[in-house]
Structure formats: C-alpha cells, structure tokens
N, C-alpha and C positions, 0 to 999 in steps of 0.2 A: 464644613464638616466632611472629613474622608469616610472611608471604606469600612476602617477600624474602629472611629468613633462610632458611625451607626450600629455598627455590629455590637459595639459594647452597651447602646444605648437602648436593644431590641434585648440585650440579653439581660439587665437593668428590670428593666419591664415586666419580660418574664417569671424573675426571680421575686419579685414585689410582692408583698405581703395581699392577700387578699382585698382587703380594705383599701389600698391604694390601686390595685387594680379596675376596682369598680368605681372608682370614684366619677358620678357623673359629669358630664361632658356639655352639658346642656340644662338652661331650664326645663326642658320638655320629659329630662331624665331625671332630677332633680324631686326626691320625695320628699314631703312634708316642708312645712311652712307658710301655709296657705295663707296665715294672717299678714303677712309680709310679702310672700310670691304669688297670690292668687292674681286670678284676670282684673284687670284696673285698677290692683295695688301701687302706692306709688315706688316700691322698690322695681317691680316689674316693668313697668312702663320707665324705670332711670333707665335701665341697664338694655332694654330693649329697644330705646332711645339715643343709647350710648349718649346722655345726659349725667353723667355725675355730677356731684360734688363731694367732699371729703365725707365717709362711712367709717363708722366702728359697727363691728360687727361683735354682742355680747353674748355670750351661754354658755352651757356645759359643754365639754366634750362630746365630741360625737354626732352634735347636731349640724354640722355641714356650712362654719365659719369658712374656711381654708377652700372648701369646694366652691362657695358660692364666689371668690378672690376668681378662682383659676377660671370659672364661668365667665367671669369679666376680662381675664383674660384673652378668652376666646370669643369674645364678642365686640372687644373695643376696638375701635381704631387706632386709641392710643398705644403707645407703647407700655408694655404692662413689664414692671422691674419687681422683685420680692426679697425682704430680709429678712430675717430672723431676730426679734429683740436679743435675744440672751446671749445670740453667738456674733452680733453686729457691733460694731465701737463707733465711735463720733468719725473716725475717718472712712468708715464702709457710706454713713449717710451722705459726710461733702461730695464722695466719689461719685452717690448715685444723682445727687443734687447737680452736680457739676456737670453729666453727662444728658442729664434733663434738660439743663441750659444752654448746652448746644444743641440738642437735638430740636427743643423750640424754637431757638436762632438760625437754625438753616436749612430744618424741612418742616418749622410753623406746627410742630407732632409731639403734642402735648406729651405726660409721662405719669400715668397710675402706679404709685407706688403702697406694697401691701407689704406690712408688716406684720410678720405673727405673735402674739403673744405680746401687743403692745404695749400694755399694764409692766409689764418687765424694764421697760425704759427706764435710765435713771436719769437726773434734770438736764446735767449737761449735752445728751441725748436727743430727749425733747427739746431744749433750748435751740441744738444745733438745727432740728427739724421745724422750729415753730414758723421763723419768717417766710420760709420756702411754702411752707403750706398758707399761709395768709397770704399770698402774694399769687397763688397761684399757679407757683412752679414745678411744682406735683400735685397732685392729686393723693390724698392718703387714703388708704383703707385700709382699717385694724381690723384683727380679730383679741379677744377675749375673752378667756372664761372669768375674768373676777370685773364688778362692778363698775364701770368705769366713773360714773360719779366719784368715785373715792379714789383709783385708781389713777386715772390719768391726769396728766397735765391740763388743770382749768382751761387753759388757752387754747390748747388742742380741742378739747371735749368741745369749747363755743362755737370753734370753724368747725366743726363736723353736724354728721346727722346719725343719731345712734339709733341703730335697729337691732332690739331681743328675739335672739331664738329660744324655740323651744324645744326643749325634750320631745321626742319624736313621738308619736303616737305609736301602739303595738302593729295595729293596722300596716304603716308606714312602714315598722320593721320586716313586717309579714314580706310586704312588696319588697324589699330589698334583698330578703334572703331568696323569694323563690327567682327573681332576678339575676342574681349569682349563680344559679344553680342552672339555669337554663342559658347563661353565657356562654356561649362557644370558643368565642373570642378571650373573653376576661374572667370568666367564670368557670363553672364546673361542665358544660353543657356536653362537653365530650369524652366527661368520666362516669353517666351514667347513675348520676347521685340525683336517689331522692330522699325526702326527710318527709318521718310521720307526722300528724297535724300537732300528735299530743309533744311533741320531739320540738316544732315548730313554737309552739303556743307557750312552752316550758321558756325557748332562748331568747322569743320578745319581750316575756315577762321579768326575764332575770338581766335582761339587758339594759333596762331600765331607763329606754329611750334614749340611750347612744347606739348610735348606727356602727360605726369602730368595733362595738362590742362585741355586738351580734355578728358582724361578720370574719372578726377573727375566731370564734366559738366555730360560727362554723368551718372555718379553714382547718382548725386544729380535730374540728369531728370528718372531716370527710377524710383529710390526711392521715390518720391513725387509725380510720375504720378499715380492715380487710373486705375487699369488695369478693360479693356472693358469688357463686354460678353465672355464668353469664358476662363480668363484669360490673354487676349493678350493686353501689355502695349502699345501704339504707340504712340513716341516721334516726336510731330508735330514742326512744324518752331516755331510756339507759345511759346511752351514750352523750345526749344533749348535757344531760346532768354532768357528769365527767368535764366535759366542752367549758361549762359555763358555772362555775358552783358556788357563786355570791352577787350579790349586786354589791354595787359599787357606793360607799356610803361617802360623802363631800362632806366634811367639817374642818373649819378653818378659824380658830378664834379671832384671828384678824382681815377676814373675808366673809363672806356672805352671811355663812350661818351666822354671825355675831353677832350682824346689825341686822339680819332679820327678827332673832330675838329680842334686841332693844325696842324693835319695832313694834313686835308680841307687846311687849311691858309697856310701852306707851300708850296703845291701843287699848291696851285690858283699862286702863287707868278712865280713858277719854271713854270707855264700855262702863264707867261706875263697877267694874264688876273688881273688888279687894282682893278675894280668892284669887283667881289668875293673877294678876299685878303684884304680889307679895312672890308667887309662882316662878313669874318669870325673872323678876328681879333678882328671886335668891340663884337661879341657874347662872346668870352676870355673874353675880359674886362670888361663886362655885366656882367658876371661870376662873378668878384671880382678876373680872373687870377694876378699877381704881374704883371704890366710892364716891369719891369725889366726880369723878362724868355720870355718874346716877343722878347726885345733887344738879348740875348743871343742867340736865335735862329735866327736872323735875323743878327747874326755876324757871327753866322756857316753861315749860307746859302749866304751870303755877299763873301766868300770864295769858298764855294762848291759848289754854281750853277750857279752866276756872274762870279767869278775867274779874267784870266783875260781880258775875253770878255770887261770889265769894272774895272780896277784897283780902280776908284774913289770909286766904291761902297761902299768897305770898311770903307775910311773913313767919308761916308758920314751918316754910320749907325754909327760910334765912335763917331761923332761929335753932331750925334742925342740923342744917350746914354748919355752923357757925360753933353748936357746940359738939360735931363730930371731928371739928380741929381741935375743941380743949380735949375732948375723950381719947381720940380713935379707936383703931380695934384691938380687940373683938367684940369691946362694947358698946362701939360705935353704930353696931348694925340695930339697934333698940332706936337711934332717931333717925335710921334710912327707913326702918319698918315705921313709924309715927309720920314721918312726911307722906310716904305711898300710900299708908291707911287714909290721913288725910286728903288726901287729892284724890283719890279712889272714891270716896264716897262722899265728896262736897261736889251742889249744883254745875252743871258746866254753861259756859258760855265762850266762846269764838269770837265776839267780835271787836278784838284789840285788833283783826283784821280789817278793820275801816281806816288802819294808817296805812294800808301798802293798798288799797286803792287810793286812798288819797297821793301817796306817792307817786301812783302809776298813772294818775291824771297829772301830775306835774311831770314827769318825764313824755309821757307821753301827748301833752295835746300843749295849745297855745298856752302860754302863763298869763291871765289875765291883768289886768289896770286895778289896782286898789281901787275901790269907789272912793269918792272925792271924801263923803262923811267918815271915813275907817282914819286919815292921811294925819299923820301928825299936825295939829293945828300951831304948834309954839313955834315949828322953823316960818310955815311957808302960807298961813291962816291969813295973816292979813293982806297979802300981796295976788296969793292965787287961791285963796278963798277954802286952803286945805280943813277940814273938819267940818266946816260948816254944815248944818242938817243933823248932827251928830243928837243920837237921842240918848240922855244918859240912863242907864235902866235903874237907879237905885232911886230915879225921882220919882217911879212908878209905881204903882202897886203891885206886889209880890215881887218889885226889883224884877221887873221883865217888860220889854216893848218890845213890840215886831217891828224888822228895820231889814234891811238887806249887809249880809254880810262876806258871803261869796263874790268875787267877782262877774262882771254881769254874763260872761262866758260859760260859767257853774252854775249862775240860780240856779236853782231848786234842785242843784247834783245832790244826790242823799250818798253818804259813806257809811254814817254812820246807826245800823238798825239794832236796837237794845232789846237784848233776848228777857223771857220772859220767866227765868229762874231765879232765885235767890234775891239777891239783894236788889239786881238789875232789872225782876221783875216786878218792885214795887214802885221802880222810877218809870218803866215802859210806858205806860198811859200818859206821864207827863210829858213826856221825852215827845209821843206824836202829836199830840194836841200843839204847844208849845211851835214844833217846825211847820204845822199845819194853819197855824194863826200866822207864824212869820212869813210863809210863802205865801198866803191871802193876802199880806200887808202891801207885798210889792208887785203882785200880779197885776198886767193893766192890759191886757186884750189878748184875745187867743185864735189858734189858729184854727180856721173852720175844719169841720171835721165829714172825712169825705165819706160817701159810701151810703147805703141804700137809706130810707128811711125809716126802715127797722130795725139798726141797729147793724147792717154787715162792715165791715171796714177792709179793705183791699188789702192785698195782700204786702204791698209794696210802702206801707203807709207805716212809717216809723215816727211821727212824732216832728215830719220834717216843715217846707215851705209849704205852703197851700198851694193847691192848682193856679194858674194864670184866672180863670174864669171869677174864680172863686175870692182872689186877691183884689181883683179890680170893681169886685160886688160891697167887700169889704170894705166898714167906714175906717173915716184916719183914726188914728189914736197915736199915742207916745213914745210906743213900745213895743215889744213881743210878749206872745204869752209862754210864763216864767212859771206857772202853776207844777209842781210835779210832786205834791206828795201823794198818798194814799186818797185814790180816787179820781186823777190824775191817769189821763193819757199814758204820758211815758212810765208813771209807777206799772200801769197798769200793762204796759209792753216788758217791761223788766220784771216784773214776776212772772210772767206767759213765759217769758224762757225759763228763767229760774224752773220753775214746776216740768216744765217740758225737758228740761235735760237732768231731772231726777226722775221722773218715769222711764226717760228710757236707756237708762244706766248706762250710759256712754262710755265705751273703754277705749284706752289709746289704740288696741290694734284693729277697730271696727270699722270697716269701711260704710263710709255713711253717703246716704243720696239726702239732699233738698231737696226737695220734689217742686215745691215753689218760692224761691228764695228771696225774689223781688230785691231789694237793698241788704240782703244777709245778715239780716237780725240774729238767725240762725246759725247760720254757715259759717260765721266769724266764730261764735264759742264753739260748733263740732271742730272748726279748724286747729283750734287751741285745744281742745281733749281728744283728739283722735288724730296723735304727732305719728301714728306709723303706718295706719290703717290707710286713711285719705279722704278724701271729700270730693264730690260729686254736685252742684247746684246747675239747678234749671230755673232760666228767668222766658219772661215772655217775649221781650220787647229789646232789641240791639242795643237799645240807653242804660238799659239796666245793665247790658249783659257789658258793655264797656264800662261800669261805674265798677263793677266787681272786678273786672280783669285791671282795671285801673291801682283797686287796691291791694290786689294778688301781686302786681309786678313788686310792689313794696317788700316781699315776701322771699322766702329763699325758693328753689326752684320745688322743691320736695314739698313744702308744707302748702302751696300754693293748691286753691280747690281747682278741679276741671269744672268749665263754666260751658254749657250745654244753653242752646237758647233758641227758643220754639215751641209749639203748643203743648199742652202735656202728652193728649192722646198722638202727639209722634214721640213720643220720651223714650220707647224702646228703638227706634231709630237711630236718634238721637245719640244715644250711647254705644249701639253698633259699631255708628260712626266715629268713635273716639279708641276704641280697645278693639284686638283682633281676636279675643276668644271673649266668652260669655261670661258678663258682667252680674253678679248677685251681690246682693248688700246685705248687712248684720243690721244696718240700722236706716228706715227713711224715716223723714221726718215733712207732715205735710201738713202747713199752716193756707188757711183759707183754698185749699185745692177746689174747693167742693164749689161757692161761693153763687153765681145762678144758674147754674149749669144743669140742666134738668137729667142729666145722665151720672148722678151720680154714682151710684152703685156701679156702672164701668169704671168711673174714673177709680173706685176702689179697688175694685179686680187687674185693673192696669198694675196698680204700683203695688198689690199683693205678688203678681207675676213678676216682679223686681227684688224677690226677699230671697234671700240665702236660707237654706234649711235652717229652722230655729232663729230665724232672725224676725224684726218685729218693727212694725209700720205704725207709728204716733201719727192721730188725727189731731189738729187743731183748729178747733170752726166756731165761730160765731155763732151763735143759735137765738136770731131774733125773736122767735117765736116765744122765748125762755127770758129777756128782756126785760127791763121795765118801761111804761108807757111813759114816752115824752109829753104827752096832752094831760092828762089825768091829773095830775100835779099841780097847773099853773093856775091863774088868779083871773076868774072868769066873769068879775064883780064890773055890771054895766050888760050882761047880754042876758038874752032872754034865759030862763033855766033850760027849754023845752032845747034852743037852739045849741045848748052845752051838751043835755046829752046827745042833739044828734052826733056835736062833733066828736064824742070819748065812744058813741057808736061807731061810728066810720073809722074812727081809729084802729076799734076792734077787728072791725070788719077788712081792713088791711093787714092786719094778723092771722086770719081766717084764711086768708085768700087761696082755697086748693087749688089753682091753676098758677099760684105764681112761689116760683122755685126756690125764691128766696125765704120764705116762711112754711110754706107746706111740710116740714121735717121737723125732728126734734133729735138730740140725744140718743134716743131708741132707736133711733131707723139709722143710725152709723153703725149699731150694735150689728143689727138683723142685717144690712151691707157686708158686712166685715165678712159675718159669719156663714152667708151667701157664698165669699171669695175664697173659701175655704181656712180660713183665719180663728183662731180662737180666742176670744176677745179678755183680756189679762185685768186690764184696769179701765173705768168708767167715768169718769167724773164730768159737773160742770162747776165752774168756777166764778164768779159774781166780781167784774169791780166797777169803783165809780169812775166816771171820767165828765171831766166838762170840756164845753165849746162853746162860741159866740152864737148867738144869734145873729146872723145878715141875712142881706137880701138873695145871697148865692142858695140860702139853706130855705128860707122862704118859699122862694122858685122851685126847688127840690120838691117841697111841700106841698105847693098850690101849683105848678105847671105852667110857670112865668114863663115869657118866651127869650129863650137863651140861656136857659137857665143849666147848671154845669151837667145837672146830672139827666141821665136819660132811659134810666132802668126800668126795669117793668112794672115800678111803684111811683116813679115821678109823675108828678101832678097827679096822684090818685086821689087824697086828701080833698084836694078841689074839685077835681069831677065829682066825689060823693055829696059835697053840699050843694051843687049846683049855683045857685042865684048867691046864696047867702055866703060862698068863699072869700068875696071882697073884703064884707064885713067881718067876716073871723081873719082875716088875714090882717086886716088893720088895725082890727084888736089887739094881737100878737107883738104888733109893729110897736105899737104903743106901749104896753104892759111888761113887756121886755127888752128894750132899746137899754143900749149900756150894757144888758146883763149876759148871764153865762147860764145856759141849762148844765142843770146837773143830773145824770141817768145812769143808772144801773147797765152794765152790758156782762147779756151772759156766754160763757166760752166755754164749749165740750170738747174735752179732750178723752179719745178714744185710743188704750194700747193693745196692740191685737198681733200676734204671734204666729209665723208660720211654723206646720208642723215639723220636730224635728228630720233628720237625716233619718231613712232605713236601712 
C-alpha cells in the first residue's frame, strides 16, 4: 500500500456512514447476543479458540451478522477473504477457492471465507462452493436475514453450524447510541452532542432492535441539528422523531412471515382451538397461498397429531382434497374449512412418532440377529433349525402368547407408547398389559441393583453392568435381564428424563450445567436441545469423565459438552478453570447431587450461586424415606410372628434413622433448602415407579453386613445388627423364599424446580 492509497483509505473511513463507523472491533465491544456470546457460550469460546467450523450466521438486519464475520477477522490466524452473494459469480468463488489452495499448500494457513447474504446463492454457486467447504478448504461463514432451512443449500446447511441472532434489546440500543456519542475517534465525542433520555427511549423503541437503525437516526439527528451556544448539539424528542418516523415492518410471503403463519395454523389446529386455525388458514389463502399445500399439510398433520386417537381423520382430509380437485374455487374453500374444523376439534395423538425412533435405532445403533424362532422356517428349518420355538398365536387364546420378538439387542426397547385419547385410548390398557406379559415371558435374571438399602441409587447407574463385586456374588443363569416395561428400571430412568426436561423447559439457546452427569443420561438429551447455547457436565471420577469425552469426540467440535471432572463443592473452580470471564447458566440440572452427604443445603446454595438471573436449578433425588418397604411385602410363613414384626420393625427403624443422611429428609426440606439459597421454588413434585432386581448374595450382604460385601454405606449391615442373634435365621429365610426370584419395590423420586430471581 503507498502514500495515496492510505490517504484514500483514512479518507474512506472518515467519510463512512455512521454505522460503519462504529462498527465493533471486538467481542469485548460487541452489544447484545449474550445467548450465543456470553462467557462459556460455545460461539465465544470457537472464536476465542480460533476453532471454527463452517457458521451461518441468521437474523434481521441490524443485529450484528457482518460485524461478528469482521470480529473473526480480527481474531483468526486464518486468512479471513469476504464476498458478496449478489455481486459474486462462480468465477469470484474458484478464484477465492484457488488462492485458498495455495495458500494452504505453502504456508499450511487455512482460509475463513464469509459470504454475505448467503441465502442469495443460486445452485450453480453453491455447487461450485459445496466440495471446497466438505473438504475443508475454507472454512464458510454466512450471514442471513431469511431462514436458512428453506433457503440454503441442504448440503451446505449439513456442514455448517447455524447460530440466530436476535433483535437487539433497547437496553443494548441504549449502549450503542450513548457509545457513539461519546466516541472521539468514531463517534460524536468531539462535537458536543447530547441526546435527551425521552429523545433516546423514542429511537430504541422505533429502531426496533436493529442497531443500523438507530445509529443512522442518530447521524442524520446530530448532522441537521444546529448546535447551541457553546457548540453543544442536543437531540430533543422533537427531533428524534424527525430522525426516525416508523419502524421497519418485515413481510415476505415467501420468507419468514409465510411460514411462520403456516406455523400459527398448524399449532392452533394441534391447540384443538377451530377459532384460530379457520384464522390463520384463511390469512394463507388471503395470501394467494395454493390450496392444495393446505391440503398437504393437513395430511401430515392428519397422521402426525391425530394418529390414531382418530383413525377417520385421515380420511376425512383425503376425502376433502380429493373433492377440492372435482370443485375448486371459490367453492373449494367449504372442504378446506370441513378438514381444518375436523382436525381442530378431533382427539390428538403423536405417536406415529415411534417409527423415527424405531428408525433411529436402526441408523443409529448395532442391527440386531433375527432370533432364531422369527427366521423363515421353509428355506433354512430343517438344516439350521430356522423357526423352531416359533409360537403360533392363533393356537392361543385371545390369539396372543408372549414370545420375544425384538432382537436380543432391543429386548424390551419400547417405541411405541399408545396415548390415551380417542380411539387409541380404549386400546392403551391393552397395548401395556400385553408388552408387559411379553417382556415377563422372556425375562431371565437381572442386574443387581446398586445403592443404599433404602432405596438411593447412584448417580452413574443407567441400567448398565453390575459392579465386579456384585457380578461375582451373582448366581449363573442364561441370560441378562431384559425386563424394561413399566416398573422397570430402565422405564423408570426414561421417564426421569422425560419429566425432567419438561420441567425445565429446555430452549436451544440455554446454556445448561449437569451438575452430576455420571454416564450422561442427562447431558446427551440437553446436548440435542440446547444446539447453540451449550453444555457443561461434571462427573466425579477420571472413568467417567473419559467415557463422556470418549463420546463427545463422536461429535462436532461445537455441539460437544465441556466435561469438568471433580468434587462438586470445587464445581466453581472447576469452571473458572475452563472460561476466562464468569460463567452463569439458564439452566442446571442435578440428579442424585444430594445422595449422603450431610451438607446438603450447601450443596444447594453452591449450584444456586451457578444460575444466571432468571435462570432455574432442577433437583432430581431419590427420597427413600418416601419409598416403599422391601421387608413388608415378602412371605414370612415358617418364622415366628413376634420375630416378623421385629424384622418390619427394624426395617422401620432404618427409615427413622435421624443420624443417617440418607433417610433423614424428605421432599420438604429440598423446598425449605432452595428457598434458604435464595431460590424460589416453581414446581414440587414426587414421582413413584416400579423397578425390579435379583435377589443375591451381593444384596444380602448389603442387608445383613456379610463380610465383603459391595456396599459400605452408613446403612450396610444395619438390618443385621438390629436383630442381633436371630439375623442368620431371617437371612436364610430370605435365601430360601426368594432364590430365583425378583423383588418388586416402589422408588420414590422428588423432583425440585426453583428459580433464581430475575435480572434488576
């Protein structure tokens, strides 16, 4: 660059519109976006890692797509190149592509290329850009105001990682303009310009959370005001108004507003609410939408929210389609209003969704072996014995025997759960009876089940292998245990999430902590609902913490949780350690945190001191105390009466036990915790399920205080110290009376949501 270029280039600068002026330079100067740029976001920590990968950058105007490009910029190593969709042809991209590939070929210096307005692309475009970006040989990042789902290149949109901005807060505008105005350098700072509050509050509000806006209003208010006595400009409400004299209204029948409206009309419809859904539909067809993509959608949604709470639904929308092609219009809109009425106020059900899990189990996990009885018997029956075992069900009564028909990799996977409306709610009851006889049929020994003997269960314990102690306690048998419907271990871990990530309203841009993730029961569904926010888990133990990082590497670098690993009470540590400003979350989530730790009211105020204003802390805890008794139940025929009830006494009295932290609490005292940490407690509940386990001698030992026995808590061998002499005897009773079999027990689970106070 010469003398003349810089000189042109300072004089460029100077003459730049306001808004390009100020445009910041840095995250640090960078307003609003916190759900994406705050401290331990995972956009903040790419860019301040100088980690990318391929970004589309989506929203309206004004929110700082383009700024947050030249940010990257300014902070990559890379070489950062920029085009323009509209004003770029197929030959600007090979040019930039081409100089990419030398520039990696002989100084190894990768190439950030940002496109604006990348929805503008036409295919051959995208086509010429798609390999380059799959391969690695730039790096993209788009900006967009229109939706890129719809907009861009499916292939492009897969390699990428899309982050929404949003309309800026007024707040955020606020800082912008008094920013400008106090600039020396870029701003107004050396002309003396202030602006009244009512002047100020007028152009955040009309700006309508475009940053663009507000700051040319103001350029065009301080440039046309005559500055007072003194020099001092002051931009009154008067003038504001003048500056800025509409907001800016966005409507596109083939962009946003369109399909937000279809979206309005499918929701009113799956809301049963006719009124709205008749509403929105007719504002479509106001539009000039085709009838016909009404019908289409109203065939999905006939299938996918109907189902078959309503089987007729169906045909009642085919029958409507069907004859708006003998009609059409204008008298066609009489059987688009009779399908909408109809699906508006017929039952709904959802679960035509148990084929894309079912699907999703077949893409995603091993494909099982046909069981040998399911196998065509005519080819391969006599030779390798295919069918054999086969139960036929029409020789049975009611045409039903329980038989295994999953592979032995799925036993007892459930897809499919029958809602309890319409049609589908007079089969429900059969539908689980029915899967709960068949997985009884084939169930043949289980895995013991770990954890106090009132009921706690660790926090790491998914449903997996038993401990080494506890396996080798274990008698032989044939098989694994295969049990999982209702009442069922794993049912019983699969609703605990379920329910837990409907309390705590999970949004994609939430940044969430696990507080105790153990195998990430948790942390794998916040990982999949919070794509922009990020995730945070804390395990205790280096095995865990390598089993999660093990399945994170799976992962792209962005959706990947931070895996933190160590006590909880260093959790604030912990996290220091990983982010260089101060880390607050929208959302924790803490299953078993509590478990015997006799502090727990700390342990709550710890991870209250982890919440983002307005943000909210889910308890998930075991509450033995809330239980039902394992003793109370069993078949006591042969021992004395007096020596039964000592033992459904001592039982009791294990439940009782104020010195031991496992039982001493209930439900109530997470509330009065909570609301100790300053927290105000949102929702309350305990939740009941059943679950079975083996009886061995690992659990025994647990029981009576066998020596070696796995567990060693402050309840083991309590049971046996309280009968003293007579424990042999109830213990061989047990041995006896239960051998082969499976307790069956109630466990009960309090789940506590408690909310820190807003932002002041």
């Amino acid at each position: 660059m010469d003398l003349f270029d810089h000189s042109r280039d300072q004089q460029l600068n100077q003459q730049a519109p306001l808004a390009a002026r100020m445009r910041p330079r840095s995250l640090d100067e960078f307003q609003g976006q916190e759900h994406i740029l705050g401290p331990g976001r995972l956009l903040r920590r790419a860019i301040e890692a100088d980690q990318l990968s391929s970004l589309i950058f989506y929203g309206p105007p004004g929110t700082g797509k383009t700024t947050l490009a030249r940010i990257i910029a300014c902070t990559t190593r890379a070489h950062f190149e920029a085009i323009n969709a509209v004003l770029s042809g197929v030959a600007d991209i090979r040019k930039a592509v081409a100089d990419a590939e030398a520039r990696l070929g002989q100084h190894g210096l990768r190439t950030i290329l940002f496109v604006d307005e990348v929805h503008r692309f036409n295919k051959a475009q995208q086509d010429a850009l798609l390999p380059h970006v799959e391969f690695g040989t730039v790096i993209l990042v788009g900006a967009t105001t229109e939706n890129p789902y719809f907009e861009v290149n499916k292939t492009i949109l897969s390699r990428s990682r899309v982050f929404q901005l949003r309309s800026l807060e007024e707040a955020d505008l606020a800082e912008i303009v008094r920013s400008a105005l106090l600039d020396e350098d870029r701003g107004y700072g050396g002309r003396k310009a202030v602006i009244e509050e009512d002047a100020l509050a007028h152009l955040v509000h009309v700006a309508n959370g475009d940053a663009r806006a507000v700051l040319n209003a103001l350029e065009l208010a301080v440039e046309t005001t005559p500055p007072a006595r003194g020099g001092r400009i002051t931009i009154t409400l008067e003038v504001a108004e003048e500056s800025i004299q509409r907001k800016a209204v966005l409507y596109d029948k083939e962009g946003d507003a369109h399909f937000d409206t279809i979206s309005a009309f499918i929701k009113s419809l799956r809301g049963s609410d006719p009124d709205a859904a008749l509403y929105w539909m007719a504002r479509v067809v106001y539009a000039g939408e085709d009838p016909r993509f009404l019908f289409r959608r109203m065939l999905i949604f006939a299938s996918e929210d109907v189902g078959l709470a309503d089987p007729e639904a169906l045909n009642v929308v085919v029958g409507a389609a069907r004859a708006f092609d003998y009609v059409g219009l204008p008298e066609g809109r009489f059987h688009l209003a009779e399908a909408c009425l109809y699906l508006a106020t017929a039952p709904k059900s959802n679960t035509a969704f148990a084929f894309f899990d079912a699907l999703s189990a077949v893409e995603r996990e091993r494909n099982g072996e046909v069981p040998g009885h399911l196998k065509d018997a005519n080819r391969d029956g006599e030779g390798l014995g295919h069918g054999q075992g086969y139960l036929y069900p029409h020789s049975y009564q009611d045409h039903w025997v329980g038989q295994q028909y999953l592979p032995d990799s799925l036993q007892g996977r459930v897809f499919y759960e029958p809602g309890r409306s319409g049609y589908e709610g007079k089969m429900h009851g059969r539908v689980l009876r029915l899967r709960e006889a068949q997985l009884a049929a084939v169930a043949e020994t289980a895995a013991a089940l770990p954890g106090h003997f009132a009921g706690g269960m660790p926090a790491n314990f998914a449903g997996g292998k038993p401990g080494a102690a506890e396996e080798d306690a274990a008698p032989a048998a044939s098989g694994d245990w295969r049990l999982r419907s209702q009442g069922t271990l794993g049912a019983h871990l699969e609703a605990l999430r379920e329910r837990a990530f409907e309390l705590c309203e999970l949004g994609r841009q939430h940044l969430v902590l696990d507080a105790c993730a153990g195998t990430g029961l948790l942390t794998w569904e916040a990982v999949r609902r919070a794509e922009e926010g990020g995730v945070w888990s804390r395990v205790e133990t280096g095995q865990e913490a390598a089993a999660l990082k093990e399945q994170a590497a799976r992962l792209p670098t962005l959706s990947a949780p931070v895996v933190l690993c160590g006590e909880l009470q260093n959790l604030p540590g912990l996290i220091a350690g990983q982010a260089a400003g101060e880390v607050r979350f929208d959302r924790i989530l803490a299953r078993n945190a509590l478990g015997r730790s006799p502090a727990k009211s700390e342990r709550i105020a710890l991870l209250a001191g982890l919440l983002a204003p307005g943000g909210r802390l889910l308890l998930i805890e075991p509450v033995p105390r809330l239980g039902e008794r394992l003793l109370a139940g069993q078949d006591w025929e042969g021992l004395p009466a007096a020596l039964v009830r000592r033992v459904l006494a001592a039982e009791e009295q294990i439940y009782a036990d104020p010195e031991d932290p496992m039982v001493n609490w209930d439900g109530g005292d997470l509330e009065t915790w909570c609301a100790e940490a300053g927290l105000r407690v949102a929702a309350r509940e305990v939740a009941g399920s059943m679950v079975e386990f083996p009886v061995d001698q690992a659990l025994l030992g647990r029981w009576f205080g066998a020596p070696g026995a796995a567990e060693s808590g402050p309840s083991a061998g309590k049971l046996g110290a309280l009968l003293g002499k007579d424990a042999r005897r109830v213990r061989h009773h047990l041995e006896q009376a239960l051998a082969g079999k499976a307790l069956r027990r109630r466990i009960a689970v309090a789940f506590v949501l408690a909310e820190a106070p807003p932002a002041q």
